[in-house]
C-alpha positions, 0 to 999 in steps of 0.5 A: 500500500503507498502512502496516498492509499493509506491515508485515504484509508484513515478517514473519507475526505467527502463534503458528508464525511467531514461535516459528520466528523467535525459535527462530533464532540471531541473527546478528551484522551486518557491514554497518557494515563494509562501509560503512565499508571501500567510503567508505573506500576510494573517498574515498582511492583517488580523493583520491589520484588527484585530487590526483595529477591536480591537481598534473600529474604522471604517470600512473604516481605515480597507479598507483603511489600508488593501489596502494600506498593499496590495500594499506596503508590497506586492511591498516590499516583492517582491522587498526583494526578488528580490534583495535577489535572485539576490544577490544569482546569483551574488555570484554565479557568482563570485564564478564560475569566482573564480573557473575557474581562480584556475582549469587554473592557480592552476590545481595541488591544484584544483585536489588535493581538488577533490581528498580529496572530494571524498576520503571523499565520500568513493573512494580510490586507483584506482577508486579514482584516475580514478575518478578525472582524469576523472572529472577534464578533463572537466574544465565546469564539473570541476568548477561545481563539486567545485561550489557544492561541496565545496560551497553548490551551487544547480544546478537549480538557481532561476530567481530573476524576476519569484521569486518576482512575485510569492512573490507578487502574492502569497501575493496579492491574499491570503491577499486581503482575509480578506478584501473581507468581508467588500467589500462586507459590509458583517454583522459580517464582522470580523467574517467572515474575520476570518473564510475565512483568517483562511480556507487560513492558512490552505489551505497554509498548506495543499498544503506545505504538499505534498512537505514535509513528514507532514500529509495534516491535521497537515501542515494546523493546524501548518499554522492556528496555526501561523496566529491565534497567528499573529491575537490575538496579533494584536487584542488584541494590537488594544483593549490595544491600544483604551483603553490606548488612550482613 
């Protein structure tokens, strides 16, 4: 397939399409969270249970400081992020107030920073200032052109709430992983910790991929790469760390 079928096969550029596609309220992305709870999660159940492993202990300080790592630096994690987010909409908010309060009582310095804006943009004579007489009708689409233009601001914003969850649900389900072993008493649970916490990097890696321009195979690596670097540090601190105390 070359390049002009596969892009014609993302999405129909036909006069229905388009007014169907741009009709649809946009919804905002958790995918940064999940990603970020699952390597999380992963990256410190496991360092837990290597550096456990490397210092000799038992079983049962594996299971009790894997568990407790589950539910803290979960709720912690999720409760960064919810107050982060919620930090972002409050910003937000103040910046809009901000904005409606210059396009009422400064109209004239507010044109003017839309006129340079799309100046900037390449419109000049005419349908420049057609431009900004039209956008600047509106004070709604006035203040939301200056929210994006001027402050970066994205036009979907996250809920603080959804955010969280999928933070802590992402870290739940991929850090109890490497604990599933030694719930299940398996033999050479370590080893197959290792095995099933590393099939998790790389899955987390391979899934990223599909919303980034990386290879499925290269994405997974890269992720299994940062969890293996986690891991032989933790094992090898707990190896240090057994050695020097005892």
């Amino acid at each position: 397939m070359d390049d002009h079928q596969h892009t014609r096969s993302e999405h129909s550029h036909s006069r229905e399409a388009i007014a169907l596609r741009l009709a649809k309220d946009l919804q905002p992305n958790y995918l940064r969270d999940w990603i970020y709870g699952g390597i999380d999660g992963a990256v410190t159940t496991f360092a837990i249970v290597a550096g456990v492993q490397g210092a000799g202990l038992p079983t049962k300080v594996i299971l009790i400081m894997g568990v407790a790592n589950l539910v803290a630096d979960g709720f912690s994690m999720a409760a960064s992020n919810f107050s982060g987010t919620k930090a972002e909409l409050d910003e937000v908010r103040k910046l809009r107030e901000m904005e409606h309060r210059h396009v009422t009582h400064f109209p004239d310095g507010e044109r003017e920073e839309v006129r340079q804006i799309m100046a900037a943009k390449g419109l000049e004579g005419e349908p420049l200032e057609s431009a900004v007489d039209a956008l600047t009708r509106d004070n709604g689409a006035w203040v939301e052109f200056m929210l994006s233009e001027e402050y970066g601001v994205p036009r979907v914003l996250r809920s603080p709430a959804k955010a969280a969850l999928s933070t802590f649900a992402a870290f739940i389900l991929c850090g109890v992983v490497p604990l599933l072993p030694y719930l299940a008493g398996a033999d050479d649970a370590f080893v197959w910790a290792s095995a099933m916490t590393g099939i998790v990097f790389f899955g987390i890696g391979a899934a990223k991929s599909r919303w980034s321009l990386a290879r499925w195979w290269w994405s997974g690596l890269e992720t299994l790469a940062i969890g293996a670097v986690a891991a032989f540090s933790a094992y090898a601190i707990g190896a240090w760390l057994q050695h020097v105390i005892a």
